[in-house]
TORKOL-4160 file (C-alpha; in steps of 0.2 Angstrom, whole numbers, padded with zeros to 4 digits, m for minus):
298
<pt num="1" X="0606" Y="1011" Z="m0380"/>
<pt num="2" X="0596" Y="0999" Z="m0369"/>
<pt num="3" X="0602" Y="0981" Z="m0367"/>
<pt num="4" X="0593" Y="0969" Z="m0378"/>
<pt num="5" X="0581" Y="0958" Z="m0371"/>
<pt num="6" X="0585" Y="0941" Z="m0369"/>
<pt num="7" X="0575" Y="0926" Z="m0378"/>
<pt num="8" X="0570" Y="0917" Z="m0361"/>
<pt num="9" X="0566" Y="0898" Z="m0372"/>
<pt num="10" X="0583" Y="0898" Z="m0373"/>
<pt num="11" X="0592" Y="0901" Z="m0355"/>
<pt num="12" X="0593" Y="0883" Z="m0354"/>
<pt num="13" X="0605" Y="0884" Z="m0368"/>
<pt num="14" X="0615" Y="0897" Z="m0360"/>
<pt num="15" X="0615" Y="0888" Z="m0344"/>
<pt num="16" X="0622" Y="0872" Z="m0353"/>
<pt num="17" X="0633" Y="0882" Z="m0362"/>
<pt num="18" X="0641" Y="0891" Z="m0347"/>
<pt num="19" X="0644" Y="0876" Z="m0338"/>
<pt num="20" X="0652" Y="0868" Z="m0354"/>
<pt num="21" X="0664" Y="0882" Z="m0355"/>
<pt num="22" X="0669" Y="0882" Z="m0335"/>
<pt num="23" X="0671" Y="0862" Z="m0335"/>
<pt num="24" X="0682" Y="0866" Z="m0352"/>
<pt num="25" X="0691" Y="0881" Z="m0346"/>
<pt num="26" X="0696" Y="0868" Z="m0327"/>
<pt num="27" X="0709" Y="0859" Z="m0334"/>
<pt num="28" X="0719" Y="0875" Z="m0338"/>
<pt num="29" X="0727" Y="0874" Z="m0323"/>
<pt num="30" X="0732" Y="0855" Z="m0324"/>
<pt num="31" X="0738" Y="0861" Z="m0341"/>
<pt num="32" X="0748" Y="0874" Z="m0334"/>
<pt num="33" X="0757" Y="0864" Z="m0320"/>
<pt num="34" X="0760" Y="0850" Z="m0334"/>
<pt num="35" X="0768" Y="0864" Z="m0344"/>
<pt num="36" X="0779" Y="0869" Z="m0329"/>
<pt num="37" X="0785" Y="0886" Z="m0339"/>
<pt num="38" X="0783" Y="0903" Z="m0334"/>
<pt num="39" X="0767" Y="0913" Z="m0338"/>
<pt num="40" X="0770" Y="0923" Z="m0353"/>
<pt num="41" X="0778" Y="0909" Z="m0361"/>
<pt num="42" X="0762" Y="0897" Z="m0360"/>
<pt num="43" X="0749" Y="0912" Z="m0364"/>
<pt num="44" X="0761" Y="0912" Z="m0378"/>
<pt num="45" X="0761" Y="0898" Z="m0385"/>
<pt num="46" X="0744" Y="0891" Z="m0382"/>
<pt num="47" X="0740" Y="0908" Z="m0393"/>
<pt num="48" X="0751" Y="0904" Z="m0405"/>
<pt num="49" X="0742" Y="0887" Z="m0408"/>
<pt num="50" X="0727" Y="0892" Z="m0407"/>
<pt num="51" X="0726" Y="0908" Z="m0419"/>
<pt num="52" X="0728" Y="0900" Z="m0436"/>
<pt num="53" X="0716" Y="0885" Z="m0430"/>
<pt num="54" X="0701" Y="0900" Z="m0425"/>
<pt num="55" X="0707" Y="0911" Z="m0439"/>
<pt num="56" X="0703" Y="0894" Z="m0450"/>
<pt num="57" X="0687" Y="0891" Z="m0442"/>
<pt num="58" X="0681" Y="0912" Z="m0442"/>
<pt num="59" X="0684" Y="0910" Z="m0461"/>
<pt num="60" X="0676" Y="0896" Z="m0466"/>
<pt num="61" X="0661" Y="0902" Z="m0455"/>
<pt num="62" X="0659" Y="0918" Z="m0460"/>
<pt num="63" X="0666" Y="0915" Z="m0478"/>
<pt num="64" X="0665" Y="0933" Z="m0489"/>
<pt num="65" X="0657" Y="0942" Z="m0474"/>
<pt num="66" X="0673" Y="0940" Z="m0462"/>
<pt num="67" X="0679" Y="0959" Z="m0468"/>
<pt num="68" X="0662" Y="0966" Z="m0469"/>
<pt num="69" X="0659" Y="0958" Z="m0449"/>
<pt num="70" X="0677" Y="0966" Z="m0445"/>
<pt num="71" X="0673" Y="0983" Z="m0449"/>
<pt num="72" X="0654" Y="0981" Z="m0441"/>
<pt num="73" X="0658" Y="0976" Z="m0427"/>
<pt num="74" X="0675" Y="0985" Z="m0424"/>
<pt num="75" X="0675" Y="0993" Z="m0407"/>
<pt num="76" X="0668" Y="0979" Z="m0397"/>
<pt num="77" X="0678" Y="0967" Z="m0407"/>
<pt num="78" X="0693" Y="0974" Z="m0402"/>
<pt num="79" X="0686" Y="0979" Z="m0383"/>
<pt num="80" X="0684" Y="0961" Z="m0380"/>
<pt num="81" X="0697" Y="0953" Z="m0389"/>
<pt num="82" X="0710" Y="0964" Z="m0379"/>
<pt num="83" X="0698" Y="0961" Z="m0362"/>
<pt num="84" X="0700" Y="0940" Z="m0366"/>
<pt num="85" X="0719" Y="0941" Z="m0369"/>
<pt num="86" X="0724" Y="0951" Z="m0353"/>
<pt num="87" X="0711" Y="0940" Z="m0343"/>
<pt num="88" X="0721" Y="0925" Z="m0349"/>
<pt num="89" X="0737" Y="0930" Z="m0348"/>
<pt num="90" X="0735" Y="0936" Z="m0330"/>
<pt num="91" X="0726" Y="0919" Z="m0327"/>
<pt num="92" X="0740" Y="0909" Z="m0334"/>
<pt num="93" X="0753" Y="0919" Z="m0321"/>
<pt num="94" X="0743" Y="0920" Z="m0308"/>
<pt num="95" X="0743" Y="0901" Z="m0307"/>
<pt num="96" X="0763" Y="0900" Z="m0310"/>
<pt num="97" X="0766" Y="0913" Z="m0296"/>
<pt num="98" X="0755" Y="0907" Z="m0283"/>
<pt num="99" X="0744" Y="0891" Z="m0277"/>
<pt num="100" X="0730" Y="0885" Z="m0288"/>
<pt num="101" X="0719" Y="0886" Z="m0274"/>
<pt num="102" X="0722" Y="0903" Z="m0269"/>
<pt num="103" X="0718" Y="0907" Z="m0290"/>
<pt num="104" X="0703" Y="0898" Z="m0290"/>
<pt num="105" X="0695" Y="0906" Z="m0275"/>
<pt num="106" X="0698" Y="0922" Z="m0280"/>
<pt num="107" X="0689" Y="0916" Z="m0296"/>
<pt num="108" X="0674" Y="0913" Z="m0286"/>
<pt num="109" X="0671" Y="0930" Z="m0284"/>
<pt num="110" X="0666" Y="0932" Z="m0303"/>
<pt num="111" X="0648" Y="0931" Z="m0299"/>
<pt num="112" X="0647" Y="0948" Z="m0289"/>
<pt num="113" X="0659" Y="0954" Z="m0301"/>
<pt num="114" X="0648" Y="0951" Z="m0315"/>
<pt num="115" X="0631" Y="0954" Z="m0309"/>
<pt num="116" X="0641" Y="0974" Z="m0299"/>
<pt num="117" X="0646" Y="0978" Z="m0318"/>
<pt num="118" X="0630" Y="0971" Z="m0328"/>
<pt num="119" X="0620" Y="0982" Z="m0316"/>
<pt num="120" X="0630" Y="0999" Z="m0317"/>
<pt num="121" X="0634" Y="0994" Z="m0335"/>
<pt num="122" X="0617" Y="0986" Z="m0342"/>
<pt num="123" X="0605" Y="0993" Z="m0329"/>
<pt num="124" X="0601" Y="0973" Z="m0326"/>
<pt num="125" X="0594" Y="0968" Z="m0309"/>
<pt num="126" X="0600" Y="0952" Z="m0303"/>
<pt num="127" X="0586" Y="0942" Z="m0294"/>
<pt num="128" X="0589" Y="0938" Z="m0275"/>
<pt num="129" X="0588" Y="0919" Z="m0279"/>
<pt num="130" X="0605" Y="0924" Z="m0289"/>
<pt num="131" X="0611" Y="0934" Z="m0275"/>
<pt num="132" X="0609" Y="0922" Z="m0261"/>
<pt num="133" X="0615" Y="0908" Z="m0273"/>
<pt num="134" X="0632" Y="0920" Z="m0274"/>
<pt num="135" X="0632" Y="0921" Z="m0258"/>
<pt num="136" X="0631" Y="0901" Z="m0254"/>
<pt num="137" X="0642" Y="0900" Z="m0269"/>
<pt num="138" X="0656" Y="0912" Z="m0260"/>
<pt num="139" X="0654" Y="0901" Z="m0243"/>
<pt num="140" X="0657" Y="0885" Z="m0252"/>
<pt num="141" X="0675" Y="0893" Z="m0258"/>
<pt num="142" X="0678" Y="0898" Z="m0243"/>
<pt num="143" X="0677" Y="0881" Z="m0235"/>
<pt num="144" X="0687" Y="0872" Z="m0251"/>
<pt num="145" X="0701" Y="0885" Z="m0249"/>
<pt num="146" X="0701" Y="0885" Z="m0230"/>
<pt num="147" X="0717" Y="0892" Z="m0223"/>
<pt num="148" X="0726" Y="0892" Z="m0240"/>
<pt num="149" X="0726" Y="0907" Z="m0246"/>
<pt num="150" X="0742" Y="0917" Z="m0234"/>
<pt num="151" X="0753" Y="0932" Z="m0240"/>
<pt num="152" X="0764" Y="0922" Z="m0250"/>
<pt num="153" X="0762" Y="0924" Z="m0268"/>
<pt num="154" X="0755" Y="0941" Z="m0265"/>
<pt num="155" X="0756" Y="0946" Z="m0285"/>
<pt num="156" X="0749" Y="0930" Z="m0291"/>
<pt num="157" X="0734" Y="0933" Z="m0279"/>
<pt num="158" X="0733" Y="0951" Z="m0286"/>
<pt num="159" X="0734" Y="0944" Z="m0303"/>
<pt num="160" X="0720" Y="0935" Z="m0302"/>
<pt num="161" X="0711" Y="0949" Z="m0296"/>
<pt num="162" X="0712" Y="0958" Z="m0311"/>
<pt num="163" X="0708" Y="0943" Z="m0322"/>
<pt num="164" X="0689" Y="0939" Z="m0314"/>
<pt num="165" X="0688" Y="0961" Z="m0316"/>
<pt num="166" X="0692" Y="0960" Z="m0337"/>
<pt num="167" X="0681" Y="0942" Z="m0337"/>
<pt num="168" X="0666" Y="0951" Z="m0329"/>
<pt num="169" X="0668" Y="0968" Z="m0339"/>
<pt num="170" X="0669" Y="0955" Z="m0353"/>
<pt num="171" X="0651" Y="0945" Z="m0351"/>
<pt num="172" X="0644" Y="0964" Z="m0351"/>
<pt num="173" X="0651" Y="0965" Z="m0367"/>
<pt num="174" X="0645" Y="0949" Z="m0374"/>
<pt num="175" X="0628" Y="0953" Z="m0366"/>
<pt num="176" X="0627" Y="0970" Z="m0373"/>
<pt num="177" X="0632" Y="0963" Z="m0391"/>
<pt num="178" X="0623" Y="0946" Z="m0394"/>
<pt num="179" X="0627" Y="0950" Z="m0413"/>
<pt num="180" X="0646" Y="0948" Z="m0412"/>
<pt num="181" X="0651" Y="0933" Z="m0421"/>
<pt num="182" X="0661" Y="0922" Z="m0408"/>
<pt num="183" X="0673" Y="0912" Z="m0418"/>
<pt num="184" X="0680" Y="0928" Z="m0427"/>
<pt num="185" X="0680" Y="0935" Z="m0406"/>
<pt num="186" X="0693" Y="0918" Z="m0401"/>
<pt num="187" X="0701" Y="0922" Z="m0415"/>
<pt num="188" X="0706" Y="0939" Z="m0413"/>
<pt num="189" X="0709" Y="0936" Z="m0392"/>
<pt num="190" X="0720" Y="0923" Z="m0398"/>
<pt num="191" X="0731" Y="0935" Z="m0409"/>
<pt num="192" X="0729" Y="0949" Z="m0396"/>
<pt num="193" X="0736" Y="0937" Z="m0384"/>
<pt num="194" X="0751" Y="0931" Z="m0394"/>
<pt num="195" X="0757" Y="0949" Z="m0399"/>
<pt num="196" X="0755" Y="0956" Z="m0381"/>
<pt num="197" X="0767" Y="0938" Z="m0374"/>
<pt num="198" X="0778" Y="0938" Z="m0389"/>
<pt num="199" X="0791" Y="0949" Z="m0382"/>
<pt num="200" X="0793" Y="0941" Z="m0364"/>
<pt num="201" X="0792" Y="0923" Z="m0369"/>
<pt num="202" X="0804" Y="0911" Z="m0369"/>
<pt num="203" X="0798" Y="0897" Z="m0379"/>
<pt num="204" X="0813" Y="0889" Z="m0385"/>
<pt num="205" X="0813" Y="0882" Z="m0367"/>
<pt num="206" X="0801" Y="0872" Z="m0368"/>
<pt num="207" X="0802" Y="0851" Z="m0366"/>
<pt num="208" X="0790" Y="0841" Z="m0375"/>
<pt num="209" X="0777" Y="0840" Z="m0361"/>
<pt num="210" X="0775" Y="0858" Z="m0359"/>
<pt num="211" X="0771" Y="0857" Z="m0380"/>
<pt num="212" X="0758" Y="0846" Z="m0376"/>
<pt num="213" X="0751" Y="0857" Z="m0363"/>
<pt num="214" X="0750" Y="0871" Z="m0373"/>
<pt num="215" X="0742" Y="0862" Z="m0389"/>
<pt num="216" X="0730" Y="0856" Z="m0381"/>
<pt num="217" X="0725" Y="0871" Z="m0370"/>
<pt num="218" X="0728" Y="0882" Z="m0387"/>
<pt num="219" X="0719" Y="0871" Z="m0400"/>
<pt num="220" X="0705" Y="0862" Z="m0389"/>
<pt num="221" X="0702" Y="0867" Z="m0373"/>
<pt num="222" X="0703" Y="0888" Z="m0372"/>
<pt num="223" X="0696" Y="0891" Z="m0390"/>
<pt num="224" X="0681" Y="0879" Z="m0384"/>
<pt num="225" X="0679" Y="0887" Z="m0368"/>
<pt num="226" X="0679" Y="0904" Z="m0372"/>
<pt num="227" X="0666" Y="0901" Z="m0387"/>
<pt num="228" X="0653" Y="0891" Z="m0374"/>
<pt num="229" X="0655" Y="0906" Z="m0363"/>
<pt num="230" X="0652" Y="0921" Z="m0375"/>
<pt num="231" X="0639" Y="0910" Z="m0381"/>
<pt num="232" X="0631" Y="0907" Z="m0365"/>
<pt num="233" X="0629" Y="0926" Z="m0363"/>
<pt num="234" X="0615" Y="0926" Z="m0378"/>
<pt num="235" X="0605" Y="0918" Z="m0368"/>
<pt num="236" X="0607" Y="0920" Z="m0351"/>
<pt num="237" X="0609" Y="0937" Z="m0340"/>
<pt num="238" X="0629" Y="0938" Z="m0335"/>
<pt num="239" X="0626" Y="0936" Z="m0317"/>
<pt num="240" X="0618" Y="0917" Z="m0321"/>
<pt num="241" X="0632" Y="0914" Z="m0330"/>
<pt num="242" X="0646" Y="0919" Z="m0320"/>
<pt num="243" X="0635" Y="0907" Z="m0306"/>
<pt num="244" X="0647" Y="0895" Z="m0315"/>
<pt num="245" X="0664" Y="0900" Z="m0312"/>
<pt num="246" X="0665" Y="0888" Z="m0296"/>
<pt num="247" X="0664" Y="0874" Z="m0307"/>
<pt num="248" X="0681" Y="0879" Z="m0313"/>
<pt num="249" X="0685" Y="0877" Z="m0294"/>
<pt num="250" X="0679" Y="0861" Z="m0293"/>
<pt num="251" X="0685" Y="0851" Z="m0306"/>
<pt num="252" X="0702" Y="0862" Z="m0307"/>
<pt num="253" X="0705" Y="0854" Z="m0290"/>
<pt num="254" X="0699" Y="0836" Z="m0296"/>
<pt num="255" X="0710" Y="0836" Z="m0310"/>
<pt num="256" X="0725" Y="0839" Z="m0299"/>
<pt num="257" X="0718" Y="0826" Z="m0286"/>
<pt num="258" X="0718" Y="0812" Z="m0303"/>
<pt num="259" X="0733" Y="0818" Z="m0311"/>
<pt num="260" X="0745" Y="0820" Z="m0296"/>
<pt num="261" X="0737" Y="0809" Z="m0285"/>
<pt num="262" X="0735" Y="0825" Z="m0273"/>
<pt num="263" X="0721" Y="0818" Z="m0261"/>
<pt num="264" X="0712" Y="0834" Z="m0257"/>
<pt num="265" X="0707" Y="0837" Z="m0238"/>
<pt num="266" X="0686" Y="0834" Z="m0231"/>
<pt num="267" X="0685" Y="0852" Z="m0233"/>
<pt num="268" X="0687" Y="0853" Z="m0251"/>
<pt num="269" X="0671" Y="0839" Z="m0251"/>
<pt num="270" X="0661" Y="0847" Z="m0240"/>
<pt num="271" X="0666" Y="0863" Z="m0247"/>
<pt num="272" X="0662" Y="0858" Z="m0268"/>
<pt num="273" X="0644" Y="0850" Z="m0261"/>
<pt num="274" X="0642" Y="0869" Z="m0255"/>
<pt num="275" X="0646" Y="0875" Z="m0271"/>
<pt num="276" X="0638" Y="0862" Z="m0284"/>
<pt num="277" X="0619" Y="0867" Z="m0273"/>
<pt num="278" X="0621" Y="0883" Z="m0274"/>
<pt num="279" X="0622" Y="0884" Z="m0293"/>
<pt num="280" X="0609" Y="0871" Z="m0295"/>
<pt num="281" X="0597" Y="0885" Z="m0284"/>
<pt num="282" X="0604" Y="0898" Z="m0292"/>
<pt num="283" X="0598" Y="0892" Z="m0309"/>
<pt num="284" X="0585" Y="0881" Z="m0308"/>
<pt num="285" X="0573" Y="0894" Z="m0301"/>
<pt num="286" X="0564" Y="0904" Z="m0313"/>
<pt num="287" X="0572" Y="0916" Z="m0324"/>
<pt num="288" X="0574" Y="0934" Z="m0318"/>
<pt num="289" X="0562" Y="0947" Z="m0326"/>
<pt num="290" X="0575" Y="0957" Z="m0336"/>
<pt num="291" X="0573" Y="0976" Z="m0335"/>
<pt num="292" X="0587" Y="0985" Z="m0342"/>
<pt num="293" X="0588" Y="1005" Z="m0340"/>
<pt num="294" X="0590" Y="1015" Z="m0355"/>
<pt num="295" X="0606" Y="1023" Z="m0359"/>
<pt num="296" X="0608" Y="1039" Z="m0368"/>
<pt num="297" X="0613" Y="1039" Z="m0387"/>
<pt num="298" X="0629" Y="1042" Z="m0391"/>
């Protein structure tokens, strides 16, 4: 079936939307080094506080229909959901096994993730202002990150690899199915989370700061985020919307810079004025004429 056609009065929206949900989902990694834990543990844990706080909210929401919207929407409920837990997971441990600056770069790269799979996936074309804004975007990283990434933390590198893949497979699923009712989504990506981490996590651990970490990424920070972001996809083509992912970079690298009074070097600077231009051109410009190609029923 062809993808539906986006309502372009509201790309604004989406734009604000995705840009929410990046500056939300920043201060993961300052949670994540407050925490100081494993990975498995904190994907664990912030699951664990956030699934009854989303399953709350997708209740009262959706009231009598949450059954009915379970079994309508099954298969790209369940897709998803499983997509947003393994993304975060392998975020979280990325971070623990590597430096933040190597994760986030390698985050960067969720633009051409994004717009690659929305093109085989969704038949949607990408306009060339978004391509040459991905590509000032991807130079800007590249100037933040300067000589940081090296061969250490080879698996954390590689972890976050695979995160930005699920996350871009995952705005083609939120593009393709504007329907799907988002809270009921953070819900079950919360409880797919908690089951797949349950068994390697080692919570009892934990000091009183790395609880705080984890409330607050569980019950505030990641269920907020990943709404805005599977939001923003209603509106907005996937490849505008993942234009946003270096604002992660950005602000992940000023929280660490106010928190721990880590003064990052010019290059990071020079580097995020690269990266804040590029997305202001990539989607100030006019929105791209949206031509999907049909696929076969199934």
């Amino acid at each position: 079936m062809p993808a539906p056609r986006l309502p372009r009065e509201g790309r604004q929206l989406g734009l604000l939307l995705a840009a929410t949900g990046m500056f939300l989902v920043s201060t993961d990694a300052l949670f994540i080094r407050i925490a100081d834990a494993d990975g498995w543990t904190i994907a664990f844990m912030s699951s664990l506080w956030s699934t009854p706080i989303m399953w709350g909210i997708a209740a009262r929401s959706l009231g009598r229909e949450l059954p009915d919207r379970l079994r309508m929407y099954r298969g790209p409920l369940i897709s998803s959901s499983l997509l947003g837990a393994i993304s975060m997971t392998s975020f979280i441990t990325a971070v623990t096994k590597t430096e933040v600056a190597n994760v986030v770069a390698i985050i960067a790269a969720a633009p051409i993730f994004a717009a690659v799979i929305a093109r085989i996936a969704l038949g949607e074309r990408a306009s060339p202002r978004t391509w040459r804004a991905i590509a000032a975007t991807v130079g800007g990283i590249l100037v933040i990150v300067g000589g940081s990434l090296s061969g250490d933390g080879l698996s954390g590198n590689l972890l976050a690899l695979f995160a930005i893949c699920c996350f871009g497979a995952n705005l083609s699923i939120w593009r393709r199915h504007p329907e799907l009712p988002r809270t009921l989504l953070v819900a079950l990506t919360a409880t797919f989370a908690m089951v797949v981490t349950a068994v390697p996590a080692h919570p009892l651990g934990l000091d009183r700061n790395a609880l705080i970490a984890t409330l607050a990424m569980g019950s505030l920070f990641g269920p907020a985020a990943r709404f805005c972001m599977s939001t923003a996809t209603r509106f907005a083509p996937p490849a505008e919307v993942s234009l946003f992912t270096p604002v992660e970079t950005v602000c992940a690298t000023l929280w660490v810079w106010i928190w721990f009074d880590e003064l990052p070097p010019t290059a990071t600077f020079i580097g995020a004025a690269v990266v804040l231009a590029a997305v202001a051109y990539g989607v100030t410009g006019p929105a791209a004429a949206v031509t999907p190609t049909p696929t076969p029923h199934t």
